[in-house]
N, C-alpha and C positions, 0 to 999 in steps of 0.2 A: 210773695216775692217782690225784691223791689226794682223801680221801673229803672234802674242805674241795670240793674244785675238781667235783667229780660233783655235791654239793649245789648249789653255783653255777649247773652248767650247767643243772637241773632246775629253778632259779630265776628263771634268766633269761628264761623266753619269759613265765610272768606279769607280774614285773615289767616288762616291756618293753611288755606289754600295756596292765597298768594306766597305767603313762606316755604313752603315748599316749593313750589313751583321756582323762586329763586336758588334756593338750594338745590334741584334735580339739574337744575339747565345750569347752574353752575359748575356740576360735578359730572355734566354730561361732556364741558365746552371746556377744560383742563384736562389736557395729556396726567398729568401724575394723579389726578384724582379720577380720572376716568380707569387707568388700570387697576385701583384698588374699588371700586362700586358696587362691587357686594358684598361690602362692608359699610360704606359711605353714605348710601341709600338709606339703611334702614336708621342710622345716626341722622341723617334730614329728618326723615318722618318724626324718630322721639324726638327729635327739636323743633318742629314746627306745632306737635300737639303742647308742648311745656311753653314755649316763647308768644302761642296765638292766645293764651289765658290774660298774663298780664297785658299786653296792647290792647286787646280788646277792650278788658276793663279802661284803660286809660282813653281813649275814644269813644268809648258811650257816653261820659257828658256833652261832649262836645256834638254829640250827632246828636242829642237833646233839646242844647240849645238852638233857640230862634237863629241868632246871628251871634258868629262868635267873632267877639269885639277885640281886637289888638291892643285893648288901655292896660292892661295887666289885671283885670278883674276875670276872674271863676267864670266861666260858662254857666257855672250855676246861677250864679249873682246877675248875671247879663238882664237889662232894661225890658224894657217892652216896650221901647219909646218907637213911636210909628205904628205900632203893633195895632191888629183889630181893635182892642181891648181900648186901644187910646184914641181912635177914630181912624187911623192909618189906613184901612182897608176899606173905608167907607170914602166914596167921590164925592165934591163937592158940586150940588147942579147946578 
């Protein structure tokens, strides 16, 4: 399994959480969608397990990378400049 797709799977159950959870208190805090809710309720849940797959995916590079840099370069592509690896994490006595 790849380390993109382990990230994901470990992403998935918050995201999925917090989707829901927007969706119940949504549908809790609107008069016309609160007198339909059990109907609405169970259309949240299949929408947070279908919509928590792709985001997921889409934010496990990013919680990969070191530092995600704002220049328009991939999180994957991102430097290491600074990094242990360059002396970054090492003091100077």
């Amino acid at each position: 399994m790849r380390r993109r797709s382990m990230v994901a799977l470990l992403v998935y159950l918050p995201t999925n959480a917090v989707l829901f959870g927007i969706g119940a208190v949504t549908i809790l805090l609107v008069p016309s969608l609160n007198a339909r809710a059990d109907v609405m309720i169970p259309v949240v849940v299949a929408a947070s397990f279908i919509l928590a797959a792709p985001i997921a995916w889409i934010l496990a590079p990013r919680l990969q990378a070191r530092s995600f840099r704002r220049r328009g370069s991939p999180p994957d592509e991102a430097s290491s400049e600074g990094g242990v690896a360059n002396g970054g994490g090492v003091r100077p006595d």
